[in-house]
N, C-alpha and C positions, 0 to 999 in steps of 0.2 A: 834785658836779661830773659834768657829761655825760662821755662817752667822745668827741665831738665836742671840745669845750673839753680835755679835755687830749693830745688830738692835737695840737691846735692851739699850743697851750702849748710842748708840746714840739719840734714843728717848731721855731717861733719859739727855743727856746735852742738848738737842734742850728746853727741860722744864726747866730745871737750867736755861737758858737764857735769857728765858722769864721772868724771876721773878731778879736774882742777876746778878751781874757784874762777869767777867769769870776771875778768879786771873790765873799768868802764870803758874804753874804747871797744870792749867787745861789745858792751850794752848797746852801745851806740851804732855799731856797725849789724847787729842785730834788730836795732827796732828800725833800721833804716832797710834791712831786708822784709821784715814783713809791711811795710809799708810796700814796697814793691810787687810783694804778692799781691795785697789786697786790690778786687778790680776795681776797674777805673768808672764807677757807678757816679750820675748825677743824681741829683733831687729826686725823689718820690713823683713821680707824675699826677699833678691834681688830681684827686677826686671827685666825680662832677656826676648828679643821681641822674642827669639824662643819659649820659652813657652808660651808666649801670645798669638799668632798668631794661633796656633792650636786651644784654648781654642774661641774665636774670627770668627775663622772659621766655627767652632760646631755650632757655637749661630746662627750665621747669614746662611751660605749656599751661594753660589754663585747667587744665585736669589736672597737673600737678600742683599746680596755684591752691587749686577748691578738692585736695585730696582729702576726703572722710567729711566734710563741710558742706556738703549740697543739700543734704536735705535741712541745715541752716541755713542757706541761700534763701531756699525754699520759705521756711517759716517766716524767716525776715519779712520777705515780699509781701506774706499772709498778714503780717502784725503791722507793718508800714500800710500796707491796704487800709487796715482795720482803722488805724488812727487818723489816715488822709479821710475816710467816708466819713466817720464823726466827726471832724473838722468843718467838711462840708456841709452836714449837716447842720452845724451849730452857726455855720454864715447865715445857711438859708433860712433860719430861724430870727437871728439876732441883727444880722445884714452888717452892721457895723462893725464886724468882729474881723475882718477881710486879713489886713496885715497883720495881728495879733496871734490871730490862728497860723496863717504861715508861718509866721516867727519860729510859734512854739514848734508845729511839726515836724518842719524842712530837716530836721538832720534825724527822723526818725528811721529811713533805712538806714544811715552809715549807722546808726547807733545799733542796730537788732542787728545787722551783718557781723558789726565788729566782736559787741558783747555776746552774741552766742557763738560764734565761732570759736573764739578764747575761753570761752565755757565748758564748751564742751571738748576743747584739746587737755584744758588742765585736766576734767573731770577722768578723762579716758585715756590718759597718761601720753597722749600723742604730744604734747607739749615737751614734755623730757626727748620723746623719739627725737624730734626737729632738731634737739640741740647735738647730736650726733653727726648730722646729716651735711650734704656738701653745700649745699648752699646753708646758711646761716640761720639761725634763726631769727634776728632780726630783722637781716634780710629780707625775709620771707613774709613776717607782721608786714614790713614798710611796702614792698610791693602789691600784699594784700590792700592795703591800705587805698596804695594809688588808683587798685581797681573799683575801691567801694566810692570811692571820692567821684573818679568818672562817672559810675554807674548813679549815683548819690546830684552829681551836677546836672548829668539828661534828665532825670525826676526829677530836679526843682525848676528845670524848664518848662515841662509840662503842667507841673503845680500852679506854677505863677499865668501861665496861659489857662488853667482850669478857675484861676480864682480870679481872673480877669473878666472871663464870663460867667463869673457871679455877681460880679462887684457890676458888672456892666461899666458904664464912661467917667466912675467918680475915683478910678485910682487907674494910674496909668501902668501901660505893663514893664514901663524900665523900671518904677518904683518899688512892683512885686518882685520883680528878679534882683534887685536890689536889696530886700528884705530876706527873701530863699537862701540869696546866698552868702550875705553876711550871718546871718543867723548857722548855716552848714559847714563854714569854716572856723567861725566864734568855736561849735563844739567841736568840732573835729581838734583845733591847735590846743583847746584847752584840755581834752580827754589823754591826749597826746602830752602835754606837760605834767597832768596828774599820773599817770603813768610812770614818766621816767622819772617822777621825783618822791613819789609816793605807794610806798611797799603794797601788795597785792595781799587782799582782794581789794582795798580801800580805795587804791588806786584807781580801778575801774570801777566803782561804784559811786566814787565822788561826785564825778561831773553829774552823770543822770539824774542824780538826787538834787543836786542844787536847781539841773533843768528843770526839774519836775516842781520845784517851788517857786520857781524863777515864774516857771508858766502858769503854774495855779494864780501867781500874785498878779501876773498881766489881764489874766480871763478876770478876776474879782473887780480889778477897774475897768474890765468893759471900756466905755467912750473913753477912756480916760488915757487907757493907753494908744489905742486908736488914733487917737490924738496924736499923741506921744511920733509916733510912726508916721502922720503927716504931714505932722511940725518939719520933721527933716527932710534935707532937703536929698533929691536923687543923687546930686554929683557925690553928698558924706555917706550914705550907702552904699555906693559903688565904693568910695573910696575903702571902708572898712573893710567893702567883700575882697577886695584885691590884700588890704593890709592882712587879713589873718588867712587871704591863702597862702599869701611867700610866707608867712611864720607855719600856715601847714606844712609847706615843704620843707623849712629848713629843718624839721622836727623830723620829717619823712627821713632826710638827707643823713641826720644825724642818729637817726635809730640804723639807718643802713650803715655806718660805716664807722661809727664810735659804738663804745662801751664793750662790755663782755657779755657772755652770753647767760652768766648766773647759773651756772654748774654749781661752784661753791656752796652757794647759797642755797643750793638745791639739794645739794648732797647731805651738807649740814642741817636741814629743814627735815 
């Protein structure tokens, strides 16, 4: 059937309507015409955040990635510096402190990239702006995300190769890169869960705070947790750093392509 013929079609019963009462062979002979209009569409095509993320990348550019955010870039790197030198500093002191310190540190750029970034969008209303815009807002969090993650994994490379020649030949270097980055996906998937489940600012304040006591309690046992660290064996460290990075993407995967953007909530706030 043309698209002519059931224009026509349908004209013709919108007028019958107007005028008589529709007996059921008409029902029937009408939902079996808009059934005919409607096209002939499959399934939804998966969603898959690899191919997203390219297409995403295109739109925006890394300047529109880091638009009004640079000089949070900036400070991040300044405050991540700050924490790796003291860290350092407290190996070369204490010696035994090697994986303990990494622990704590390794996720301190994602953490100053993420949380000032989102800081200063609320602060300066560019947050609301984003939700306007053509790419999404979540969107745009989860691709930011994937950058700081990258940028977050090359420095806990360098970390674990800088605390390697501290530690010298008593901890080996798959142990440290095992530790960097179970410890950088541990807070990534968890700041990521506090988040979507837990209203703002709380949300983002949760995780760092429990970090920050998490790590005060591992420094106060010194050897003890030290220990702790190489009691385990390399293969459960890797195995963890792999386990909370696919729960980091699936979080990634799911802030890009579920939920709403919180207008509502926004507007009623």
């Amino acid at each position: 059937m043309s698209d002519i013929d059931i224009e026509k079609r349908l004209t013709a019963y919108f007028d019958e309507l107007r005028s008589t009462e529709i007996s059921p062979s008409r029902v029937d002979e009408t939902i079996d015409l808009f059934t005919a209009a409607m096209p002939d569409a499959g399934p939804p095509a998966p969603q898959r955040l690899w191919t997203a993320v390219p297409a995403l990348w295109k739109s925006l550019g890394l300047r529109g990635l880091l638009f009004g955010v640079w000089d949070c870039a900036f400070l991040a790197v300044l405050a991540a510096a700050l924490v790796w030198s003291s860290a350092a500093m407290l190996v070369r002191q204490q010696g035994h402190y090697v994986c303990t310190a990494l622990f704590v540190t390794a996720p301190a750029l994602w953490a100053a990239l993420h949380g000032l970034t989102t800081w200063k969008e609320r602060m300066t209303g560019v947050w609301e702006l984003f939700m306007t815009a053509r790419v999404t807002l979540r969107q745009l969090s989860a691709l930011r995300m994937l950058l700081f993650g990258a940028v977050s994994v090359a420095m806990s490379v360098a970390l674990s190769c800088a605390a390697r020649l501290l530690a010298g030949e008593e901890v080996s270097l798959l142990r440290l890169c095992g530790v960097s980055f179970a410890s950088l996906f541990l807070f990534a998937a968890a700041s990521l869960l506090a988040e979507e489940f837990i209203r703002p600012p709380l949300g983002c304040l949760a995780v760092p705070a429990v970090w920050l006591a998490l790590g005060a309690a591992l420094l106060w046992l010194g050897p003890g947790a030290e220990r702790f660290f190489a009691g385990l064996p390399e293969a459960v460290l890797c195995l963890i750093a792999v386990i909370a990075a696919g729960i980091y993407l699936a979080l990634l995967k799911r802030r890009c392509f579920i939920g709403k953007e919180g207008v509502a909530a926004y507007a009623v706030g």
